[in-house]
C-alpha positions in Angstrom: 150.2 144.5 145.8 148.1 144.2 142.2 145.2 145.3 140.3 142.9 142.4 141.0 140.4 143.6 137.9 139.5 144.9 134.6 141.9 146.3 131.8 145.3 145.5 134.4 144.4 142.9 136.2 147.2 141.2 137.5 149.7 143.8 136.9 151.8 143.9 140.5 152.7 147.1 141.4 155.5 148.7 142.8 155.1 148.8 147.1 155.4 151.2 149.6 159.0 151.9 151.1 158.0 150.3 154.3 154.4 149.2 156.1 154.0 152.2 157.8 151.1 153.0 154.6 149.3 149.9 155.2 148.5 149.0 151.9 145.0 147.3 151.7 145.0 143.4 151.1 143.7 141.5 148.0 140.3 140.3 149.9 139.1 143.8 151.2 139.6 145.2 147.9 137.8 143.1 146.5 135.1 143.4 148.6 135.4 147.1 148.1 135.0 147.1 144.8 132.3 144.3 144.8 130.2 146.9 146.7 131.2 150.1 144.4 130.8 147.8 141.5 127.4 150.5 140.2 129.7 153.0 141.3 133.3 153.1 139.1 132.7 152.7 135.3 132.9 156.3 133.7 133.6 157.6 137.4 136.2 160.9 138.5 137.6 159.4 141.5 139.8 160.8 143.8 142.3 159.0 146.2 143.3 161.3 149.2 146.0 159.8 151.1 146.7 157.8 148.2 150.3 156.3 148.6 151.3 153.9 146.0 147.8 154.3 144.2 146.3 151.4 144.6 143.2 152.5 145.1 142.7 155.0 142.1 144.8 152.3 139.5 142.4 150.3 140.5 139.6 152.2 140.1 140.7 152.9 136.4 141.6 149.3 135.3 138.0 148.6 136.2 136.6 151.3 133.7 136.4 154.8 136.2 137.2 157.6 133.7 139.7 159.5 135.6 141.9 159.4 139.0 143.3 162.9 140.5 145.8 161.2 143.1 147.2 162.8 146.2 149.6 162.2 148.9 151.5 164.6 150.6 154.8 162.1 150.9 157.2 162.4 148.3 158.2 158.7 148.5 154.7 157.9 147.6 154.2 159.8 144.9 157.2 158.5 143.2 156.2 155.4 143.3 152.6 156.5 142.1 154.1 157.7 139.7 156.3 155.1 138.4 152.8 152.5 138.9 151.0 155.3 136.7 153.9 154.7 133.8 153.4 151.5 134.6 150.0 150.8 134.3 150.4 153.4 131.1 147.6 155.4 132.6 149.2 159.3 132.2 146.4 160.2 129.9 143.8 159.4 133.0 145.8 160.8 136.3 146.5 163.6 137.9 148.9 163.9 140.3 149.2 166.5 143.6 151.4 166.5 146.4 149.3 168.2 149.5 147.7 168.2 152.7 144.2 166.9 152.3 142.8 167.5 155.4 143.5 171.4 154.4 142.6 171.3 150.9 140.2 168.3 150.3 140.0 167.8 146.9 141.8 171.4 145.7 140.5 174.2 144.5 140.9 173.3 140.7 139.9 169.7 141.1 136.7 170.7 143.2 135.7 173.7 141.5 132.6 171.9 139.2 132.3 169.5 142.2 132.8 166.7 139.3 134.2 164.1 141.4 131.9 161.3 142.3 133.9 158.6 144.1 136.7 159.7 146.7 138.7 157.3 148.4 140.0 158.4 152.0 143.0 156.3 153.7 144.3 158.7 156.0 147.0 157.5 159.1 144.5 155.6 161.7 145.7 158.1 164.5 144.2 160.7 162.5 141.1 159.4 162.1 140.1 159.0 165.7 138.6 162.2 166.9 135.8 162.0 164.3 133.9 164.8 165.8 132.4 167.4 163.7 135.7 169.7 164.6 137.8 166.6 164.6 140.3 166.1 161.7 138.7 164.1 159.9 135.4 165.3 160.8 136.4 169.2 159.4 137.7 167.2 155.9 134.1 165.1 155.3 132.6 168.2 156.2 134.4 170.2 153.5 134.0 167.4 151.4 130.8 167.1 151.4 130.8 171.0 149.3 132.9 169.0 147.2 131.7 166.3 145.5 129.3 165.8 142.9 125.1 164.9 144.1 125.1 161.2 145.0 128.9 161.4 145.5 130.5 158.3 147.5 133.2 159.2 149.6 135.0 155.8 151.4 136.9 156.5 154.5 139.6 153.5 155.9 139.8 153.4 159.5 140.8 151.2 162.6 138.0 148.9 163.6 137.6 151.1 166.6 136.2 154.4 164.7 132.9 155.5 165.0 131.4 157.9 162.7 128.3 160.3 163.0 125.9 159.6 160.8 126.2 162.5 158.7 128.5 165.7 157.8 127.1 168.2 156.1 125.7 166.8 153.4 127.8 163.3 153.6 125.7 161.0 154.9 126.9 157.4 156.6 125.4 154.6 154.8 127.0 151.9 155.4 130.1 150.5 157.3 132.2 146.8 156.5 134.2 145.7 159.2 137.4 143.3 158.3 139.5 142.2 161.1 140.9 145.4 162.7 139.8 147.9 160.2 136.4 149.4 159.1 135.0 150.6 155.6 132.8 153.3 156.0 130.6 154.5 153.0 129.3 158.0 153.2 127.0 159.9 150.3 126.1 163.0 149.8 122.3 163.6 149.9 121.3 166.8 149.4 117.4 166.2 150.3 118.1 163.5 153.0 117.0 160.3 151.1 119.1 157.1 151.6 120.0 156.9 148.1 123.4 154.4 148.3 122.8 152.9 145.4 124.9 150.0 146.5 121.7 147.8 147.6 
C-alpha cells in the first residue's frame, strides 16, 4: 500500500493487520481518483470505514484540504494513526473511532454539512441488503442530510451489489466495475439534475 499521487506520492504506508480490510489495489485507485480528479483539491473529505487511511491520505496528498477519518477498529486506527505521523498530516486529520452506520458523519463533523467528498468501504456482507431500510441503505439515506450540495459520496462494494438510484437526496450517477468489486458514485442533488461533474 502507497500514495500513488501528489505531495506523498510514493510514501508506502503501514498495512492492515491481516486482509480481512481489503485494502484497495494501486490500479482502482487510480482509477478512482482519475474520476474524482474535479472533485479533491481544496475538498473536506471523509473516509467512513476507513482502516489504514488510504483513502483520505490520499485524498490529501493530492491537494483535498481536510480528512475526518473513522473506523470503529482500534487496530486500524493505530495504524491510521501512525500513517497520519507519517505522512506528517496532523494539522489536516481528524480522527474518530465509531459506528458509521449509526452516526454517519457525527454530529460535530456534519453539523454545517461542510463535507463534500465521503469515501464509504464498509464489510461487503454489510453492504448487500441495499434497500432503503437496509444497512447501508439507512446510512446513504442519512447521509444524504449530511453532506454539503453537490456532495459525492463513493460507496465500495462486491461486484454483486445493486443500488437504487437514489436515497434521499443521494443520487446514483455512476458505477465502475473492477473484477469482483463495484465503485458506485452517488451525489446529492437537491433539485434532481444530474449534475456529476465528473463527465
Amino acid at each position: 500500500m502507497r500514495i500513488i499521487a501528489g505531495s506523498r506520492a510514493r510514501i508506502t504506508l503501514i498495512g492492515p493487520r491481516d486482509l480481512s480490510t481489503r485494502p484497495i489495489t494501486d490500479r482502482v485507485k487510480e482509477s478512482l481518483f482519475s474520476i474524482l480528479q474535479w472533485h479533491i483539491k481544496g475538498a473536506m473529505v471523509a473516509d467512513l470505514f476507513c482502516g489504514t487511511g488510504s483513502l483520505g491520505l490520499e485524498s490529501l496528498s493530492r491537494g483535498a484540504q481536510h480528512a475526518l477519518m473513522v473506523d470503529q477498529d482500534r487496530d486500524a486506527v493505530k495504524r491510521l494513526t501512525e500513517n497520519i505521523a507519517k505522512l506528517k498530516f496532523e494539522g489536516q486529520t481528524t480522527v474518530r473511532s465509531y459506528d458509521s452506520f449509526r452516526h454517519g458523519l457525527g454530529a460535530e463533523a456534519a453539523a454545517e454539512r461542510k463535507y463534500n467528498l465521503v469515501f464509504l468501504d464498509p464489510p461487503y456482507r454489510l453492504s448487500v441488503d441495499t434497500r432503503p431500510d437496509g444497512k447501508i441503505g439507512l446510512l446513504l439515506n442519512l447521509l444524504s442530510s449530511q453532506v454539503a450540495d453537490s456532495g459525492v459520496v463513493v460507496v465500495r462494494t462486491s461486484g454483486r451489489v445493486d443500488f437504487l438510484e437514489n436515497y434521499d437526496n443521494l443520487h446514483l450517477e455512476d458505477v465502475r466495475k473492477y473484477g469482483s468489486m463495484k465503485l458506485n458514485f452517488f451525489q446529492r442533488v437537491p433539485d434532481e439534475r444530474n449534475a456529476f461533474a465528473g463527465e
